[in-house]
C-alpha positions as CSV (number, residue, x, y, z in Angstrom):
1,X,0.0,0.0,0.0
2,X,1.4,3.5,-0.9
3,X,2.2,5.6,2.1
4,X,2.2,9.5,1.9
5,X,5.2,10.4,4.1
6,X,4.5,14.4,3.9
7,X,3.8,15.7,7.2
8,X,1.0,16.0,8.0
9,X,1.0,19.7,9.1
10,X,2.8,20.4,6.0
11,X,-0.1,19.1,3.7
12,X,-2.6,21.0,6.1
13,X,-0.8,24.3,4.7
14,X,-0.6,23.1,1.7
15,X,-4.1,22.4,1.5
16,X,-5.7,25.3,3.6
17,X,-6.9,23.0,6.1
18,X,-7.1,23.9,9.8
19,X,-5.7,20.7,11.7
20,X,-8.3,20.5,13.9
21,X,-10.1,18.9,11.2
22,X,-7.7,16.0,11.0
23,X,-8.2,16.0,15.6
24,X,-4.8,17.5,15.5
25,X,-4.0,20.1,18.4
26,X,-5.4,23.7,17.2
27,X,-2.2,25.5,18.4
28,X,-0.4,24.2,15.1
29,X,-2.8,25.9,12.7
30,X,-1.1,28.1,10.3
31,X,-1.7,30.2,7.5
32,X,-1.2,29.2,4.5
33,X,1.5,30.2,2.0
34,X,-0.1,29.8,-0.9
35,X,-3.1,31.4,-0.2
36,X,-2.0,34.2,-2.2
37,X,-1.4,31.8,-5.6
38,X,-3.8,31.9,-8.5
39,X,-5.0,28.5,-9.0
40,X,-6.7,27.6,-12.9
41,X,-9.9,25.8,-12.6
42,X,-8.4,22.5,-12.8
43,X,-6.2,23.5,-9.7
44,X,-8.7,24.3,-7.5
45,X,-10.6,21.2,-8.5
46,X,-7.8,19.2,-8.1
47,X,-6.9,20.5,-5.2
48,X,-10.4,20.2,-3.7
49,X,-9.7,16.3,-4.2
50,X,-6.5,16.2,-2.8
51,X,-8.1,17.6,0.5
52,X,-11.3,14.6,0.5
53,X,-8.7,12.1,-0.1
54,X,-6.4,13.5,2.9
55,X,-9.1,14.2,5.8
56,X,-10.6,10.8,5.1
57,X,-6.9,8.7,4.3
58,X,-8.5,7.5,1.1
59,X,-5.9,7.0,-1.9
60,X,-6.4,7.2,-5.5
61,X,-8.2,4.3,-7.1
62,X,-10.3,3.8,-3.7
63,X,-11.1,7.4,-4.0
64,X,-12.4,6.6,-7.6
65,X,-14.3,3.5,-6.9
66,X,-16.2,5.9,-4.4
67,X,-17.0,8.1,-6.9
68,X,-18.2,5.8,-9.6
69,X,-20.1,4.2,-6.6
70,X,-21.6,7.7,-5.9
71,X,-22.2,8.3,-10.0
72,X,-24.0,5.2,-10.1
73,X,-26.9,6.0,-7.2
74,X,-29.5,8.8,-7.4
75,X,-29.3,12.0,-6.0
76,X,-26.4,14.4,-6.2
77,X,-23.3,12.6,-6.5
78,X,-21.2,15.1,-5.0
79,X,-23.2,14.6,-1.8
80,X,-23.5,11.0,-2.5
81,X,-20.1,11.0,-2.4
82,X,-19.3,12.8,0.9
83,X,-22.1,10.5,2.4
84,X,-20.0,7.2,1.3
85,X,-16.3,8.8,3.2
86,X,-18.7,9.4,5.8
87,X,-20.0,6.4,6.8
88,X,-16.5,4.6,6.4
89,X,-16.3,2.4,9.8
90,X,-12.7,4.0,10.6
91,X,-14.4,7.6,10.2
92,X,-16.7,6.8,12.6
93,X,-14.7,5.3,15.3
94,X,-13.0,9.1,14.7
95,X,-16.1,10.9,15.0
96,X,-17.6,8.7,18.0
97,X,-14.3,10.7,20.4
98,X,-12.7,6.7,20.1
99,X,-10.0,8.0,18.9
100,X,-7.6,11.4,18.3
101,X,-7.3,11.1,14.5
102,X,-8.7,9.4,11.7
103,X,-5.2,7.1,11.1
104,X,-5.3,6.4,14.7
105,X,-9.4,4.9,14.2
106,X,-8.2,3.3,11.1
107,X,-4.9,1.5,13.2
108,X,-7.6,0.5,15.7
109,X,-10.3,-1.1,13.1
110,X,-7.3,-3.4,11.7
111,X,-5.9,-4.5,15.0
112,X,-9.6,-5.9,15.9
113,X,-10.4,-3.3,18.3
114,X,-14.5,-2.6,16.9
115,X,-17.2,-4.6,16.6
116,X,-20.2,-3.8,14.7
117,X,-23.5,-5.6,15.7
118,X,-21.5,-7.5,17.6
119,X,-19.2,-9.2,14.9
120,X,-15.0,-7.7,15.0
121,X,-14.4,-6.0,11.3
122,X,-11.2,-5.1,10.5
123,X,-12.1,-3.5,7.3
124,X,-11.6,0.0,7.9
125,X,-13.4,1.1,4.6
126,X,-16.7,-0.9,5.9
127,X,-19.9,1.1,5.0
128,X,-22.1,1.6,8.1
129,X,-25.9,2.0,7.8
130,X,-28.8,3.5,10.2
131,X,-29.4,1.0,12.6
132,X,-25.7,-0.3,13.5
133,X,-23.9,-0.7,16.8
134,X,-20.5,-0.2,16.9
135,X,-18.3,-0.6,20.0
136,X,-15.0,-1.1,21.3
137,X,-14.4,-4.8,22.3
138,X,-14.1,-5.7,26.1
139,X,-11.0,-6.7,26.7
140,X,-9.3,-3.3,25.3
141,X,-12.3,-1.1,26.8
142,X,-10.6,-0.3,30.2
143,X,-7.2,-0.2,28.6
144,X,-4.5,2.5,29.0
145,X,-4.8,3.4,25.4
146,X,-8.4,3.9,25.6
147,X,-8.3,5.9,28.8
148,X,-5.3,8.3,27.1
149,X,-7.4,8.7,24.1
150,X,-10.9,9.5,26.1
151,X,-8.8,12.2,28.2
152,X,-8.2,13.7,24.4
153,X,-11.2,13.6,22.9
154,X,-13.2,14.7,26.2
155,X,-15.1,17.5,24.7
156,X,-15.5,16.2,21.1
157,X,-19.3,16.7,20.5
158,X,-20.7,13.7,18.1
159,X,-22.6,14.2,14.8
160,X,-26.5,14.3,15.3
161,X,-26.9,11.5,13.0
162,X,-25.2,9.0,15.3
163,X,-25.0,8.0,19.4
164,X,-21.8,7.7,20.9
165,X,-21.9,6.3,25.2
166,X,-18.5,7.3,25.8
167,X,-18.6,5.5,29.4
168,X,-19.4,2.5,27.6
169,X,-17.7,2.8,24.1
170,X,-20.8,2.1,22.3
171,X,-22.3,3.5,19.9
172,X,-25.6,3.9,17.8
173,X,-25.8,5.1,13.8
174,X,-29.2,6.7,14.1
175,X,-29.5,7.7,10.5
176,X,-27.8,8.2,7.1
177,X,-26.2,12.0,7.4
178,X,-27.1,14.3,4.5
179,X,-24.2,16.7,3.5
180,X,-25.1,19.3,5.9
181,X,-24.5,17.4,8.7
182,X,-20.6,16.6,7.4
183,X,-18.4,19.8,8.9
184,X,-16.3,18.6,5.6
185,X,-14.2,21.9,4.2
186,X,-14.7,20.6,0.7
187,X,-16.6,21.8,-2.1
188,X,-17.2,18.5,-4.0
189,X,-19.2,19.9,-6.8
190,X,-15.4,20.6,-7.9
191,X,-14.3,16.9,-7.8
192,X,-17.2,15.7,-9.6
193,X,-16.5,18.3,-12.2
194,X,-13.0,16.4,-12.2
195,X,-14.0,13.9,-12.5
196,X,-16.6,14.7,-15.5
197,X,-14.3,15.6,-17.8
């Protein structure tokens, strides 16, 4: 698998994105250089994927598949598309407080740390639908891991779309989220019209 070795920091400059957004500490925001750059349309389009692939860790040809997934269903498939990074099982984890960053929810989903309806998956691309509980096996709930990360993520406020029992590390999806509920900084009626041409 291709690893992206920029720091991380460094591609939030890059990008224009405030760290925060990746649960990094907000003391490291900084401005960007090259907010003073004319981008052509193909720039800022491109650029607008480059940020939806690096918030969510998706690379290239999973990116795609997402959006010919999203082409395929009805709707907008812009939204569509935001909807599908959304409900990624590692993304979740993230936005349930389980963990600081998205990496860090996607380490935990491979090492067989979430269950969802009871069953471990390790897939951390699994799609999540209304209805699903996910929660943090037993045996690594009252670990010191999970007590360093809760101590983090204290005052991270879930999405209204999902239930997250931090005491208990379980959670409920409640319903599918519609794209104003995703606090995503990306304008993907640029990618689609990437992706169009």
């Amino acid at each position: 698998m291709a690893i992206d070795r920029t720091p991380r920091l460094k591609r939030c400059q890059y990008l224009g994105i405030s760290p925060s957004e990746l649960g990094l500490d907000k003391k490291t925001t900084r401005t960007s250089s090259h907010a003073g750059k004319k981008s052509s349309q193909y720039g800022l389009q491109l650029k607008e994927k480059q940020k939806a692939k690096f918030i969510y860790g998706v690379l290239e040809k999973q990116f795609h598949g997402y959006y010919d997934l999203a082409a395929r269903e009805r709707g907008k498939t812009g939204e569509t598309l935001m909807v599908l990074l959304e409900q990624r099982l590692d993304n979740i984890v993230f936005r349930m407080g389980w963990s600081r960053t998205r990496p860090e929810a996607r380490q935990m989903v491979v090492h067989k740390f979430v269950t969802v309806n009871g069953k471990i998956v390790n897939i951390p691309s699994y799609q999540v639908a209304p209805g699903d509980v996910i929660e943090i096996v037993e045996g690594k709930k009252n670990s010191q891991r999970m007590k360093e990360i809760l101590e983090v993520t204290a005052g991270r406020i879930s999405p209204v779309w999902m239930q997250s029992d931090i005491e208990n590390l379980h959670g409920t999806i409640l319903e599918t989220p519609t794209r104003d509920q995703i606090d995503v900084p990306v304008d993907e009626t640029l990618i689609i019209e990437l992706y169009s041409k």
